[in-house]
Backbone as JSON, one array per atom type, in Angstrom:
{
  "sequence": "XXXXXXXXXXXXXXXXXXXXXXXXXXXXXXXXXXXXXXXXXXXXXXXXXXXXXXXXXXXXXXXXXXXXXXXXXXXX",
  "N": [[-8.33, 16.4, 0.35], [-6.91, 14.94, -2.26], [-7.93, 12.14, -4.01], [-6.3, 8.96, -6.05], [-5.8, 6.38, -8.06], [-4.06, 3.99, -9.33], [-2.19, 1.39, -11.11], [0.34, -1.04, -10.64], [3.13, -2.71, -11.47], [4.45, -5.87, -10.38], [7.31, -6.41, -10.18], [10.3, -5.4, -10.32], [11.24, -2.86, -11.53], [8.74, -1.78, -11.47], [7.69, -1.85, -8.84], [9.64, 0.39, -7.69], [8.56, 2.38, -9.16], [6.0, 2.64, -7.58], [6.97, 3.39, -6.15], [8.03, 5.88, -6.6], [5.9, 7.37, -7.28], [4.44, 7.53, -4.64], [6.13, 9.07, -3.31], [5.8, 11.63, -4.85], [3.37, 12.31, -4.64], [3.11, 13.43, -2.02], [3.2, 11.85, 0.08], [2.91, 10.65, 2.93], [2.81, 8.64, 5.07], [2.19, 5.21, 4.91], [-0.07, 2.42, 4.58], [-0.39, -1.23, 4.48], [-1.85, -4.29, 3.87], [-0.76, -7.43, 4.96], [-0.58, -10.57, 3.5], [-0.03, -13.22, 3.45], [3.03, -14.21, 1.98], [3.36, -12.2, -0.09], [3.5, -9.39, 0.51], [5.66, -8.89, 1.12], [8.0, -8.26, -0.73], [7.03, -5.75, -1.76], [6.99, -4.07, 0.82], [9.53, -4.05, 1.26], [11.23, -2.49, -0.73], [9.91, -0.22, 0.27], [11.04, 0.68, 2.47], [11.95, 2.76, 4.69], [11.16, 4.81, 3.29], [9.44, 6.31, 3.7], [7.99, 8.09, 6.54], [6.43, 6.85, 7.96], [5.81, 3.55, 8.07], [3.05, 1.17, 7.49], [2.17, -2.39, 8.04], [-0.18, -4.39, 7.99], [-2.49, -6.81, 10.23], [-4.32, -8.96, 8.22], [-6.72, -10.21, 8.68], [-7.68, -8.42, 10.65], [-8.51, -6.39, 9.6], [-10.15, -6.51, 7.55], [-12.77, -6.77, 8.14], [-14.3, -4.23, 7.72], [-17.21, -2.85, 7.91], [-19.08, -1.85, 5.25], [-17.32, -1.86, 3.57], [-16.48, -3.59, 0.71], [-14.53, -4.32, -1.22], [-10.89, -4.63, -2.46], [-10.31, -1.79, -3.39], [-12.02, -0.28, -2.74], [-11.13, -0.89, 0.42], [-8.82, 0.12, 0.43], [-9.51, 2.74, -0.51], [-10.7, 3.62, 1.94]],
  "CA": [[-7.68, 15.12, 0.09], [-7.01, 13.52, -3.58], [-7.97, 10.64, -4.28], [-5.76, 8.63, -6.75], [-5.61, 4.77, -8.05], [-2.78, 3.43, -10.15], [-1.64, 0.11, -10.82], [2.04, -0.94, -10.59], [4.1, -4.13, -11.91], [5.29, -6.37, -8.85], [8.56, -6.18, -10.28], [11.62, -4.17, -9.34], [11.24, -1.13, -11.69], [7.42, -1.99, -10.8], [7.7, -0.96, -7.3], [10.54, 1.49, -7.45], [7.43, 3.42, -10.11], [5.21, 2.56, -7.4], [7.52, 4.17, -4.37], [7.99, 6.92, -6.72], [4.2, 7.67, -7.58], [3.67, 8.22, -3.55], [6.78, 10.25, -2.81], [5.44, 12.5, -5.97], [2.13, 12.67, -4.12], [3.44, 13.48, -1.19], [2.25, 10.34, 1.02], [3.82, 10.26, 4.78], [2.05, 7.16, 5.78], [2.12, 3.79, 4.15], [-0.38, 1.19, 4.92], [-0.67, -2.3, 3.79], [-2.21, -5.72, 4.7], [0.16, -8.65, 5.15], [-1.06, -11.34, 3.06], [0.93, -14.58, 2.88], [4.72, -13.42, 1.57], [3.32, -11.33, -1.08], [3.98, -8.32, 1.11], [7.49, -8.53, 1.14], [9.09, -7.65, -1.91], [6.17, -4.58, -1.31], [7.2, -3.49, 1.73], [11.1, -4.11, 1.87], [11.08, -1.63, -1.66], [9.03, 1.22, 0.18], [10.98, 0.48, 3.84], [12.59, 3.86, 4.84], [10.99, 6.13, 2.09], [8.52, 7.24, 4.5], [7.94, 8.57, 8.06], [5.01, 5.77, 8.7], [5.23, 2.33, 7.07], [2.5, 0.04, 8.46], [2.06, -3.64, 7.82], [-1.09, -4.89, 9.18], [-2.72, -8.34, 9.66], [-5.67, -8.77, 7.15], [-7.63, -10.2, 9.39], [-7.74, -7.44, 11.5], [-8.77, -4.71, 8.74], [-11.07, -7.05, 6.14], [-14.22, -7.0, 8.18], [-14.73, -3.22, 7.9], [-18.68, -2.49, 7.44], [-19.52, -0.94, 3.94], [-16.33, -1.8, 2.78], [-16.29, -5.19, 0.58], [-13.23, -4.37, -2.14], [-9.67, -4.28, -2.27], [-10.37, -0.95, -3.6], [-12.75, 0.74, -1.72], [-10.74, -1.2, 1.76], [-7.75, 1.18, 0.02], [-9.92, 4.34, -0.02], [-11.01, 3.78, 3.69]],
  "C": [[-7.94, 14.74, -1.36], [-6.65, 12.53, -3.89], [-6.8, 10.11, -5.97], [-5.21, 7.27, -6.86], [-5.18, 4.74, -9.17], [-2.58, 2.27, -9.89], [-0.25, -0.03, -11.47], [2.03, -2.5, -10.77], [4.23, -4.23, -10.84], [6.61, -6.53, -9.61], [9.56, -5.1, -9.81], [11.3, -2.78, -9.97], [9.66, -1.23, -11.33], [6.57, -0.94, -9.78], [8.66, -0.03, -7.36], [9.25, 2.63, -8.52], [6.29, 3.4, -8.98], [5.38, 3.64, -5.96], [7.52, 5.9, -4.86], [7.06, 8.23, -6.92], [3.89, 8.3, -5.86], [4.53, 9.14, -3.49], [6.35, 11.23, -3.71], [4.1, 12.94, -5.03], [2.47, 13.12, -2.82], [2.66, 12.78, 0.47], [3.59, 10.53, 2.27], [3.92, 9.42, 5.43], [1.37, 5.77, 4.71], [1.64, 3.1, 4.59], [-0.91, -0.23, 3.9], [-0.91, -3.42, 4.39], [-0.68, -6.95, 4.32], [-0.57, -9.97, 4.55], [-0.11, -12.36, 2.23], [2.36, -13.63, 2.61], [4.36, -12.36, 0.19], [3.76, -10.13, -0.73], [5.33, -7.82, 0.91], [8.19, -7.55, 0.17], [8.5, -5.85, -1.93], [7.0, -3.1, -0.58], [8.74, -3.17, 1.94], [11.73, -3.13, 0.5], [10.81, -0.01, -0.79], [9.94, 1.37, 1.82], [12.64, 1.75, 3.74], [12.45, 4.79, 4.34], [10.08, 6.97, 3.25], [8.69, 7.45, 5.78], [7.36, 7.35, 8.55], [5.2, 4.52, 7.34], [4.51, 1.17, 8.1], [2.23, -1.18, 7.49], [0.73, -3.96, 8.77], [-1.68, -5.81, 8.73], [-4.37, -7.98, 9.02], [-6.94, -8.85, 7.76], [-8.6, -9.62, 10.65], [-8.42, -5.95, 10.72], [-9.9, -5.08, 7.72], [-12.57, -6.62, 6.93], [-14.82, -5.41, 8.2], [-16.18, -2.7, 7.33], [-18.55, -1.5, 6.36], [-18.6, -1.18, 3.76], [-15.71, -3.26, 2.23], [-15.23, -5.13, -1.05], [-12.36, -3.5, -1.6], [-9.73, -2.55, -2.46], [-10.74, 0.47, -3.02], [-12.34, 0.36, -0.15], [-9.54, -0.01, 1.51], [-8.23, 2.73, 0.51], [-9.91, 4.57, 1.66], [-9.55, 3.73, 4.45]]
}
């Protein structure tokens, strides 16, 4: 598995650099927390590129032991 962290514009060519960065990596499975409407513009960009796009509630994925950044909640 390689690891790999990039940061992307929330704008349109943004995310279309950000959809194109996974299909390049060859990503199958998309997950992301749902946090307030920020998600959206996210998710409705990346919705059909992949096999697996998940949305999941935050509060359901934040409390994960040993894991207290956005970053390292990403790796896991």
């Amino acid at each position: 598995v390689t690891l790999s962290k990039e940061t992307f514009n929330t704008t349109r060519k943004g995310l279309e650099d950000l959809a194109r960065f996974l299909i390049d990596a060859g990503v199958s499975t998309v997950v992301m927390e749902a946090t307030g409407v920020y998600w959206k513009p996210v998710y409705y960009t990346l919705e059909g590129l992949f096999p697996q796009l998940w949305l999941c509630n935050a509060q359901h994925v934040k409390n994960v032991p040993g894991r207290k950044t956005d970053l390292s909640d990403a790796e896991w």
